[in-house]
Each structure stands twice: as structure tokens, then as C-alpha cells.
C-alpha positions as a Markdown table, in Angstrom:
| # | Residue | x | y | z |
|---|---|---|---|---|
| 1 | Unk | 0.0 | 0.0 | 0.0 |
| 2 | Unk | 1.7 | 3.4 | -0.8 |
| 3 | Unk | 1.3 | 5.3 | 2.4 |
| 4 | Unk | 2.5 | 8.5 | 0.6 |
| 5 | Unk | -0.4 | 11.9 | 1.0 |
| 6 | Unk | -2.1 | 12.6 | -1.7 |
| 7 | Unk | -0.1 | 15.4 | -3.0 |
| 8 | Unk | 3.3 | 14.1 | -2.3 |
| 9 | Unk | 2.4 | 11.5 | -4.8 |
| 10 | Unk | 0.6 | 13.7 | -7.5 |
| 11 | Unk | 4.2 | 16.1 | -7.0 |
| 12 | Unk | 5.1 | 15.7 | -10.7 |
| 13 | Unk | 2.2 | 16.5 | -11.8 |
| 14 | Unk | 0.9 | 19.6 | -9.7 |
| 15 | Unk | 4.4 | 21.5 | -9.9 |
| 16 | Unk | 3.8 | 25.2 | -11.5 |
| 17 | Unk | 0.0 | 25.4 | -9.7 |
| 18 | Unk | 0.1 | 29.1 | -8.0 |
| 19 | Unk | -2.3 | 28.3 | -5.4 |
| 20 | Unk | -2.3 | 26.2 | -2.0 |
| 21 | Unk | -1.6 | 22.7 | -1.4 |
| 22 | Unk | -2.9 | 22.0 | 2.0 |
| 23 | Unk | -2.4 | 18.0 | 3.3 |
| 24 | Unk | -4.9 | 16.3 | 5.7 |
| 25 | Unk | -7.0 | 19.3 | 6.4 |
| 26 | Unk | -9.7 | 19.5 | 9.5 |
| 27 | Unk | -13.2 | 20.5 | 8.2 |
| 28 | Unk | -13.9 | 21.8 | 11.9 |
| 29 | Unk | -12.1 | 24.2 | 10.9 |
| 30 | Unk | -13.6 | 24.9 | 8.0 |
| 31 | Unk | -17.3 | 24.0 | 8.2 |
| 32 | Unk | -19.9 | 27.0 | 10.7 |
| 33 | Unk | -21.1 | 23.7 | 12.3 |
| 34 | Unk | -17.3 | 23.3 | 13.5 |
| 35 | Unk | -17.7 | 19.5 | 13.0 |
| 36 | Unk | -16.6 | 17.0 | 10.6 |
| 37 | Unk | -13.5 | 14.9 | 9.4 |
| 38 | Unk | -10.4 | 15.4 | 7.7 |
| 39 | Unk | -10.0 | 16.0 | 3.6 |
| 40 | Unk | -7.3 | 14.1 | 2.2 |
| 41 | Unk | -6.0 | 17.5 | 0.8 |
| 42 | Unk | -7.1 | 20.6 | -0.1 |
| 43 | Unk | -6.6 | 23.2 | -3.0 |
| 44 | Unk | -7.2 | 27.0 | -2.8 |
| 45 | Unk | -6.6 | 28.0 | -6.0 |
| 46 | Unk | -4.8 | 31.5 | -7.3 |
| 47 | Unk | -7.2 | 32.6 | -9.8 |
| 48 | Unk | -9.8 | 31.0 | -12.6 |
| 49 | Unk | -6.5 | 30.0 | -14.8 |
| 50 | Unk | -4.6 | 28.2 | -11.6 |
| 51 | Unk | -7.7 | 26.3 | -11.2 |
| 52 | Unk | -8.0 | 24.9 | -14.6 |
| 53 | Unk | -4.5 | 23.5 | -14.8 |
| 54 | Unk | -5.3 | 21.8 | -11.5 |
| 55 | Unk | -8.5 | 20.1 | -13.2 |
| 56 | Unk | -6.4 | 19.7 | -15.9 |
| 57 | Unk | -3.3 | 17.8 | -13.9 |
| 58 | Unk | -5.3 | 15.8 | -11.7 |
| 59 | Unk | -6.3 | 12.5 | -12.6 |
| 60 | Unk | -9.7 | 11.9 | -13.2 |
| 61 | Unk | -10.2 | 9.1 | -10.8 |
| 62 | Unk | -9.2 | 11.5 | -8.1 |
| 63 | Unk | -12.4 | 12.6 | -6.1 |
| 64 | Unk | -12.8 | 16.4 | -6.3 |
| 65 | Unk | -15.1 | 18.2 | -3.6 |
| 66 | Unk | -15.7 | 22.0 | -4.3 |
| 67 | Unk | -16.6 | 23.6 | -0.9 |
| 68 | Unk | -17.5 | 27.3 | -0.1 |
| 69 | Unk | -17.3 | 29.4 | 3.1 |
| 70 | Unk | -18.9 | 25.9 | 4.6 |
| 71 | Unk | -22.2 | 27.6 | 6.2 |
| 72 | Unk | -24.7 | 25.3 | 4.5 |
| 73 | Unk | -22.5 | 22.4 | 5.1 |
| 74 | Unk | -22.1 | 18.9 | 7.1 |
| 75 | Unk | -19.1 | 17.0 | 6.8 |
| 76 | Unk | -19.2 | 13.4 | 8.1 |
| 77 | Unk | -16.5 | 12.4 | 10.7 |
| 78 | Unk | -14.7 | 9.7 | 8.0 |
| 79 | Unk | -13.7 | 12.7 | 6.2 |
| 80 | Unk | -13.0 | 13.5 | 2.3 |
| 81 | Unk | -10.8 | 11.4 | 0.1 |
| 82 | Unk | -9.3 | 13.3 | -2.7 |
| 83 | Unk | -8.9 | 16.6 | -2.9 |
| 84 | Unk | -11.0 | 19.8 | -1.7 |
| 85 | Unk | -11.4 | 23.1 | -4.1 |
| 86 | Unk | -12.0 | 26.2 | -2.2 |
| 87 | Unk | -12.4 | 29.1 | -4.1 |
| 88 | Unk | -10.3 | 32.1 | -2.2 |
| 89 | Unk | -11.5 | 34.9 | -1.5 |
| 90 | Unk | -8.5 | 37.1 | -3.4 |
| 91 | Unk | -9.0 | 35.4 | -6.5 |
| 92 | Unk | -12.7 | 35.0 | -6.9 |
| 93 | Unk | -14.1 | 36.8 | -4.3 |
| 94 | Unk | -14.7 | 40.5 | -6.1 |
| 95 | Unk | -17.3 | 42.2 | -7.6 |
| 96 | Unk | -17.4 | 44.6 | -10.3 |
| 97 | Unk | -20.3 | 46.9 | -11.3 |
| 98 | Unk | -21.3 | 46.6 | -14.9 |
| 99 | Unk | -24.0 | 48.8 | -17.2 |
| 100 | Unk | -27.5 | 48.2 | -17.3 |
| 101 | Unk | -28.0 | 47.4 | -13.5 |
| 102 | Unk | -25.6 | 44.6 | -13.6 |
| 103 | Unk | -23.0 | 43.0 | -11.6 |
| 104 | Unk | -20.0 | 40.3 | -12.2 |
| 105 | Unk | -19.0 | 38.3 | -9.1 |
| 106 | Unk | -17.4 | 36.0 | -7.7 |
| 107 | Unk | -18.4 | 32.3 | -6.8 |
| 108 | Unk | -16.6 | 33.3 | -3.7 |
| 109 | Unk | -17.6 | 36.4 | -2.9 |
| 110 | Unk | -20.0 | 36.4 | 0.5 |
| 111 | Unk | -23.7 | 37.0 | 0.1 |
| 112 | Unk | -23.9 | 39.8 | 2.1 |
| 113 | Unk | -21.0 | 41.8 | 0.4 |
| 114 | Unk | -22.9 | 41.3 | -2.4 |
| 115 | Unk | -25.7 | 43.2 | -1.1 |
| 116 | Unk | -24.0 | 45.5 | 0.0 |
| 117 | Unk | -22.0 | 46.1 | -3.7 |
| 118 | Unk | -25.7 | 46.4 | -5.5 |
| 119 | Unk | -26.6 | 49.3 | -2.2 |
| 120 | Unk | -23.2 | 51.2 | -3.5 |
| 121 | Unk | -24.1 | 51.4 | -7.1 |
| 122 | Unk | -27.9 | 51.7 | -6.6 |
| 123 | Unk | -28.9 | 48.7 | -7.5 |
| 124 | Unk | -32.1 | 46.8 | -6.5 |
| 125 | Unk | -33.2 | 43.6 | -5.7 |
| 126 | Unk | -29.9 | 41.8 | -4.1 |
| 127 | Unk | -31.5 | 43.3 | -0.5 |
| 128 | Unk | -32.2 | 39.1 | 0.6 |
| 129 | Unk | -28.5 | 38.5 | 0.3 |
| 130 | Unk | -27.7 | 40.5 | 3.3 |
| 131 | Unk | -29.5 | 37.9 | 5.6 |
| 132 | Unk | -27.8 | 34.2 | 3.5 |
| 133 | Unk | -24.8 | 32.8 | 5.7 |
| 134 | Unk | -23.3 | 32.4 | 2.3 |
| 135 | Unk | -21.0 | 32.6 | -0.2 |
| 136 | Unk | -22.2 | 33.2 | -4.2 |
| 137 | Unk | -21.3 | 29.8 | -5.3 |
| 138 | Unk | -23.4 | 27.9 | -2.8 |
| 139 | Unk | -26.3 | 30.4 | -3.7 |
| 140 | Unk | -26.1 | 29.5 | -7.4 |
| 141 | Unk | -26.0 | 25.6 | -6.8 |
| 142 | Unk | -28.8 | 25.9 | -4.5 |
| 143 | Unk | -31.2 | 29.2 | -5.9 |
| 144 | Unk | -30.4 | 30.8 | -2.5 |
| 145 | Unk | -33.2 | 32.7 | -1.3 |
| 146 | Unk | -35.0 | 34.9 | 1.1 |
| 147 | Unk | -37.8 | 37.3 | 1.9 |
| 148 | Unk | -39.7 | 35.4 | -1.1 |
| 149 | Unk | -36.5 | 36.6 | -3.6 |
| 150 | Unk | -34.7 | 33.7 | -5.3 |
| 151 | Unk | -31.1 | 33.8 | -7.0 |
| 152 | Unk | -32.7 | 32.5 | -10.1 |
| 153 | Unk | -34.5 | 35.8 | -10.4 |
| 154 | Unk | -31.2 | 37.5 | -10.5 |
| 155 | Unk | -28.9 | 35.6 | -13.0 |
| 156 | Unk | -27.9 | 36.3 | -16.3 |
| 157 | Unk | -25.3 | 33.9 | -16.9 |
| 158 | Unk | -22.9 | 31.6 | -14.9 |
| 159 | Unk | -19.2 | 30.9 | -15.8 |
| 160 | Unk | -17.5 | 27.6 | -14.8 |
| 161 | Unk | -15.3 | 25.0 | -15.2 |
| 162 | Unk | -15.6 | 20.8 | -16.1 |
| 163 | Unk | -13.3 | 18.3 | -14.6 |
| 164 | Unk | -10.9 | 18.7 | -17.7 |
| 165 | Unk | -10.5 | 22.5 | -17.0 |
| 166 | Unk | -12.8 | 23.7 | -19.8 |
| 167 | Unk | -15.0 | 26.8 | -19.5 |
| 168 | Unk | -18.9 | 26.4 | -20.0 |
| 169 | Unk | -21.3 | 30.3 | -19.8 |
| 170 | Unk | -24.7 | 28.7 | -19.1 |
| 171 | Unk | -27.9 | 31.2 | -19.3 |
| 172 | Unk | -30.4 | 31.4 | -16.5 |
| 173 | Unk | -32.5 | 28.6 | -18.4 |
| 174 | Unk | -29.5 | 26.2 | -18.4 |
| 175 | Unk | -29.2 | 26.3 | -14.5 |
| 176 | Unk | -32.4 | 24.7 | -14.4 |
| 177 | Unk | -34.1 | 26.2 | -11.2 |
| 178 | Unk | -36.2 | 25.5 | -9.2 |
| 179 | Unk | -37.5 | 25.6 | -5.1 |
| 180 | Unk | -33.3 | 25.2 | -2.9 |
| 181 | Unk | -32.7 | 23.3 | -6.5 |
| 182 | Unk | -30.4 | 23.7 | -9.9 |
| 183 | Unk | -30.1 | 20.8 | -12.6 |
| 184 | Unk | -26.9 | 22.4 | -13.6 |
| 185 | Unk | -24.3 | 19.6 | -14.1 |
| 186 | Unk | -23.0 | 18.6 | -10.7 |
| 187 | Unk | -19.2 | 18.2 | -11.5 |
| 188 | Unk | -18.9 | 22.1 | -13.4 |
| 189 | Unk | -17.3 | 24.2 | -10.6 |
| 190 | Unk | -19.1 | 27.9 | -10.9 |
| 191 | Unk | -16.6 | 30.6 | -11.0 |
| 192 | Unk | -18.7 | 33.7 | -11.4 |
| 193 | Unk | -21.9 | 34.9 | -12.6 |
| 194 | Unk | -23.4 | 37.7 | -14.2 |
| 195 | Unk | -26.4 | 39.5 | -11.9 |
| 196 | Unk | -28.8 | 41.9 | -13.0 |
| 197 | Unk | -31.3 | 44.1 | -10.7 |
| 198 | Unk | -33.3 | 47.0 | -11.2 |
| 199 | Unk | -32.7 | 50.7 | -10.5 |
| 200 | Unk | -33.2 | 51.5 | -7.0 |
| 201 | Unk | -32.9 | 54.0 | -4.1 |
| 202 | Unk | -30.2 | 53.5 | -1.8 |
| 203 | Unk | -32.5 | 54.6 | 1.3 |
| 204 | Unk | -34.9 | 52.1 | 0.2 |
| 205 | Unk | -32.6 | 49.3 | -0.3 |
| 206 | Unk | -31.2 | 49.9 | 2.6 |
| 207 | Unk | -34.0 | 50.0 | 4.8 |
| 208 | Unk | -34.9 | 46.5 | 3.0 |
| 209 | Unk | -31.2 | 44.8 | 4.8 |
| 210 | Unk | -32.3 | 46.4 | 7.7 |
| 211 | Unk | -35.5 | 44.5 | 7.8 |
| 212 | Unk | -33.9 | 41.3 | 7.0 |
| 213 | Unk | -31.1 | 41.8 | 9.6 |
| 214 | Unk | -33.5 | 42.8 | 12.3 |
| 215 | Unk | -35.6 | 39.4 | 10.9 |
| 216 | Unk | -32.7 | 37.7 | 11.2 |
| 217 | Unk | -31.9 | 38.7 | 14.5 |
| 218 | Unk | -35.4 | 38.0 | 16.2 |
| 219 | Unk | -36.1 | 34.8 | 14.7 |
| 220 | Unk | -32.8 | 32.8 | 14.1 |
| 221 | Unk | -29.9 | 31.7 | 16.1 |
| 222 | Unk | -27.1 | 33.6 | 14.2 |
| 223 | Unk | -24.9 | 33.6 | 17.0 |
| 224 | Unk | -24.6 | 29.5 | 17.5 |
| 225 | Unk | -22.9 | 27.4 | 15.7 |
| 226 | Unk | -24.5 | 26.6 | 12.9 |
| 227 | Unk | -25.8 | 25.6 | 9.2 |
| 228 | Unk | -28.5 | 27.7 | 8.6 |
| 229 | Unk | -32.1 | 26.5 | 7.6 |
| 230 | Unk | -31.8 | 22.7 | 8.0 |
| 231 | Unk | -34.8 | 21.3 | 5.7 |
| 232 | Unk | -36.6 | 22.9 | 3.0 |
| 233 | Unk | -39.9 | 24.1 | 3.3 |
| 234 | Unk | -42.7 | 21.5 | 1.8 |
| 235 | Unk | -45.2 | 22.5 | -0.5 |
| 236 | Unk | -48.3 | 23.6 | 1.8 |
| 237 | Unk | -46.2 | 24.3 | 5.1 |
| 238 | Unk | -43.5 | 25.4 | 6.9 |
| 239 | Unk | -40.3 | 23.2 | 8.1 |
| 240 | Unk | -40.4 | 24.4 | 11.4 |
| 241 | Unk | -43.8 | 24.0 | 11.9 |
| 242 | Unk | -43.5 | 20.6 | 11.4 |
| 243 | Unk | -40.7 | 20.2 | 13.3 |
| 244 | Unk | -42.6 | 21.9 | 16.2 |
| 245 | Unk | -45.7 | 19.9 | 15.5 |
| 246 | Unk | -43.4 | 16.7 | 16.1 |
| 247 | Unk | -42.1 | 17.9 | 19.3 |
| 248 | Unk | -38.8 | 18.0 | 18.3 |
| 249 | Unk | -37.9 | 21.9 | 19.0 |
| 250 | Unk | -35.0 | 21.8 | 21.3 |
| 251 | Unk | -34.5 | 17.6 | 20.9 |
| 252 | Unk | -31.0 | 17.2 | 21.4 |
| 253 | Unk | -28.7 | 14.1 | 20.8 |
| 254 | Unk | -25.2 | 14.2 | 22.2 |
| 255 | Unk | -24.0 | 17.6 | 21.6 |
| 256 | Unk | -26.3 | 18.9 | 18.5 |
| 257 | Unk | -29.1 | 20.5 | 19.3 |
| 258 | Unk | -32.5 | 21.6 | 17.3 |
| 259 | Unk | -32.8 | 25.6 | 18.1 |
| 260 | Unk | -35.3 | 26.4 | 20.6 |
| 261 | Unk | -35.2 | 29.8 | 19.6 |
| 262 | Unk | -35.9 | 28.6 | 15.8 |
| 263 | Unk | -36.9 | 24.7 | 15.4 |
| 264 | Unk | -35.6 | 24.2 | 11.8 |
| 265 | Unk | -31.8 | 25.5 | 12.7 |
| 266 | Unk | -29.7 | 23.1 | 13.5 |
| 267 | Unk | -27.0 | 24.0 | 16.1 |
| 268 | Unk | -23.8 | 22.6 | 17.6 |
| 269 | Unk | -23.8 | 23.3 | 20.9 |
| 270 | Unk | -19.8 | 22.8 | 21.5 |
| 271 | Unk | -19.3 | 18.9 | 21.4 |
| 272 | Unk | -21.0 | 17.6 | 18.4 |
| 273 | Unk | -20.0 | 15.6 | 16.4 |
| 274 | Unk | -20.5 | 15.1 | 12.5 |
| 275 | Unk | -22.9 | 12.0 | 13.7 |
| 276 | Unk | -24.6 | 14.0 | 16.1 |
| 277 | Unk | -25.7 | 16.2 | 13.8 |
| 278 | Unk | -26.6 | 14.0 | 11.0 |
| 279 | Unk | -28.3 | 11.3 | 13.7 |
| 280 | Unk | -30.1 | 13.9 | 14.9 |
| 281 | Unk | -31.7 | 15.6 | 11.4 |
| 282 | Unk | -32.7 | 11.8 | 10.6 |
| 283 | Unk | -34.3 | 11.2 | 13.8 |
| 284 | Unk | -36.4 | 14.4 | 13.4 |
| 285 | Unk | -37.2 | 13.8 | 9.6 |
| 286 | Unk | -38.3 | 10.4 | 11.0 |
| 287 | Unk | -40.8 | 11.6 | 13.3 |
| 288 | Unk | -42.4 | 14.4 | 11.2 |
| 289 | Unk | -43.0 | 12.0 | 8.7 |
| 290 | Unk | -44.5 | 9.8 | 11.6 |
| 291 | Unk | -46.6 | 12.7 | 12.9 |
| 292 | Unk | -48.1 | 14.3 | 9.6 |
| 293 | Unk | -46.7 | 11.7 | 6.7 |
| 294 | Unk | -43.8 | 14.7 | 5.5 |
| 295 | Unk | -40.8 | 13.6 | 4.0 |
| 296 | Unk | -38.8 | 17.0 | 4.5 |
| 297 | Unk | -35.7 | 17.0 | 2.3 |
| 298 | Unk | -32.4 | 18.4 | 3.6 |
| 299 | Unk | -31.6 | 22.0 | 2.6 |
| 300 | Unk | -27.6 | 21.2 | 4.0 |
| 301 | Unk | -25.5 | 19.5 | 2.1 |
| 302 | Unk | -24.1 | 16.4 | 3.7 |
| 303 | Unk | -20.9 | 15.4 | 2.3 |
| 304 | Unk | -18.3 | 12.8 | 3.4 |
| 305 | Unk | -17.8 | 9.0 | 4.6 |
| 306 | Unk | -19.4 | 7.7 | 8.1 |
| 307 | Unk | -16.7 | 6.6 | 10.1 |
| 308 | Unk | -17.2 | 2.7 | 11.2 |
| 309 | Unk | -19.8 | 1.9 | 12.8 |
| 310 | Unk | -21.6 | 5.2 | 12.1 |
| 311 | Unk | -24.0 | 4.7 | 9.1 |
| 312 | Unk | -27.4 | 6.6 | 10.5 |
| 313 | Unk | -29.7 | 3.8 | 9.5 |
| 314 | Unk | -29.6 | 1.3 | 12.3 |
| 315 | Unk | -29.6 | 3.9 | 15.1 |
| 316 | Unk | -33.6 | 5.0 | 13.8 |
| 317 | Unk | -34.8 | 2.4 | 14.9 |
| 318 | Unk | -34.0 | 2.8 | 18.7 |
| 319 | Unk | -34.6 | 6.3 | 18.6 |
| 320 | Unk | -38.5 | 6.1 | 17.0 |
């Protein structure tokens, strides 16, 4: 078996890349839930070039995992073989005002810097942004949205890379949006997109972030460790409702915790786990579907291998 790391034995083949290599790094660190296992290695690249001779160089049966700021995001405590791409923040993290109520930015630019980039030059209907935990990326993968505005109503076009390096510009009707969804192929790494709002008053578009921070603030536990809305709302109804309905508002298993303060946020509240997490988001899906015959789908991405002995399906049982 060749105990070499991953990098140490691709050498050859990742020599002139202008980003950084990182070996055996901690998603705790990485992920707002502060939980999860180790990635084999990680990539930040330097810029949209730096990443395309990485896809490029790296063999294709290498596993590639493209992560953002990590608010939306639960990694399992067997950690990530291959690499992880994380987009930095110097290299794809601007944004640049354009004519015609338009903005380019950066996968990795934050949601609420992009909000606050459309205030500066006047431009409406990026005001939701200010309240998404989020980076621009995520939000196109997932048509982010808030206070009934989607990301979908705000594209123009998306630029990003396949696993061999090339660069695709998909329209607003190749994303394939829908409700938290995009049918967008799910190996292109998004880069930056084109944006496009209406002309607005600054006063009024700030008074809109104010409302969604001051939303944010009464109703959400943005101060906890966290990931953010946990399960997408059904058709009909609310997550949380359901979750409440289920009596499962402040359930806790080991050290992860449904929010009292809101039911459908997940929290860590210092110990858990990447199991404790997961275990517990099953156990509630289990009982709202027992209590009103929902399914809810997870909004978080769950990425990762269960470490031994971890695999959430024969713990349900004994927890029903």
C-alpha cells in the first residue's frame, strides 16, 4: 500500500499550480457547524486560470469536492478522500459593477457583500443576500433565497469550469431552477456569474437589509454554531412548523441540538459531532414523517464518509 499523501504522490504532476496545497485538512475548521473529518488534501486556487491546470493535472479518478465558506454544510466524521477546491477569496471573491443594472462576481464572494456592492451602485433587488450565511457559489448551486427573492431571479449567466479545465457560460435557463434546486451539471465548478437588478434608491434598499437583519436577529440563532435552515420548506407548510408539530424543537442528541429559539436551525452546541448532527436531522425527519406523513428533504449538504460503525440507519430504529 503506498502510504505517501495525496499530494506528495501527485508532485510531478501539480508543480507550476500558483495556489495552495494544503495535506490532511480539518473540516472543523472549515465547516460553521465546526464539526466533521479530515479532507485528504485541499486546493485553494490563485485565480480561474490556476484552477483549470489543477482540473487539468489531476487525474480523473481522483475525487474532487468543491466547498465554499462551509455555512450550508455537514461534513461526516470519515472525512474526504481526494482533494477539496476552495475558491479564495482574493481570487474569486470580487465584484465589479457593470452597465444596465448589472454586476460580475465571484463564486466566492460572501452573500452579504454582495448586497452590499448592488446598495453602492444603486442597484435593486440583491437586498435578501444580506441575511444568506453564504457565499455566491453555494447560492447558485442551490437558488439561495430569502424574503420570497430567489437567486434565479437575479442571474444572467454563470461561468464555470468541467473536470478537464474547460470553460462552459450557461444562461439562466440552463441552471435549471427551481425551489433550494439547480439541474446544472453537478461536476462544473461555478466561477462567477453575471447579476442583474433594477434601478433602485439606496435609502430604500437599505432599509430592506435592515428589515432582513432585524428578521434575522429576532427569529434565528445567528450567534450558534451553525448551518443555517436545515430542511426545505414543503409545499403547503413550513419546516419548522412541522418540526414543532413533532415535538422536536429543542430535541437534542449528544452535543447537536435543534434551536429552541428557531426549530428548523440546527446547532452545535460545542461537542458535536458530524454523527450528532446527522443522527439527529434523521431522527427528526423520521418523526415528522410519523406525525403528519412529511418527508422534508435536507436543505444542508451532507458530504463525506461515516466513520465505522456510524451509518445513521440502524440507530432510527431505537430512537422512534
Amino acid at each position: 500500500m503506498n502510504d505517501k499523501g495525496l499530494i506528495e504522490r501527485l508532485d510531478g504532476r501539480l508543480s507550476g499550480l500558483r495556489g495552495k496545497l494544503v495535506p490532511r485538512t480539518g473540516m472543523d475548521k472549515i465547516t460553521w457547524f465546526r464539526a466533521g473529518g479530515e479532507a485528504e488534501a485541499m486546493f485553494q486556487p490563485a485565480d480561474a486560470e490556476d484552477l483549470a491546470a489543477f482540473l487539468r493535472a489531476v487525474p480523473e479518478d481522483v475525487p474532487l469536492t468543491v466547498v465554499g465558506i462551509g455555512s450550508n454544510l455537514l461534513v461526516r466524521d470519515g472525512g474526504l478522500k481526494g482533494f477539496v477546491i476552495r475558491l479564495s477569496a482574493k481570487g474569486f471573491g470580487q465584484a465589479e459593477v457593470l452597465s444596465d443594472n448589472r454586476l460580475r462576481a465571484g463564486a466566492a464572494l460572501p452573500d452579504k457583500r454582495l448586497a452590499a456592492a448592488a446598495l453602492e451602485a444603486g442597484i435593486g433587488g440583491f437586498h435578501f443576500y444580506h441575511g444568506i450565511p453564504g457565499g455566491l457559489g453555494g447560492a447558485l448551486r442551490m437558488n439561495a433565497g430569502a424574503n420570497g427573492v430567489e437567486t434565479a431571479e437575479r442571474v444572467v449567466e454563470v461561468h464555470a469550469l468541467d473536470r478537464q479545465g474547460n470553460l462552459h457560460v450557461l444562461g439562466r435557463a440552463d441552471m435549471g431552477y427551481s425551489y433550494r434546486k439547480s439541474t446544472a451539471p453537478a461536476d462544473l465548478i461555478f466561477i462567477s456569474a453575471i447579476m442583474e437588478g433594477y434601478p433602485a434608491d439606496a435609502g430604500e434598499i437599505r432599509a430592506a437589509m435592515d428589515e432582513v437583519q432585524r428578521h434575522r436577529e429576532t427569529v434565528q440563532p445567528i450567534r450558534e454554531k451553525t448551518g443555517g435552515s436545515t430542511f426545505k420548506n414543503p409545499e403547503g407548510t413550513s419546516a419548522w412548523k412541522e418540526i414543532d408539530k413533532a415535538g422536536c424543537r429543542g430535541m437534542m442528541i449528544g452535543g447537536a441540538q435543534m434551536s429552541p429559539m428557531h426549530c428548523n436551525f440546527m446547532i452545535n452546541t460545542g461537542t458535536a459531532t458530524g454523527h450528532d448532527l446527522e443522527l439527529l436531522g434523521e431522527t427528526v425527519r423520521a418523526r415528522v414523517l410519523e406525525n403528519s406523513g412529511l418527508r422534508l428533504q435536507w436543505e444542508i449538504k451532507r458530504i463525506g464518509a461515516f466513520r465505522p460503525g456510524q451509518e445513521i440507519e440502524p440507530f432510527l430504529g431505537q430512537l422512534l
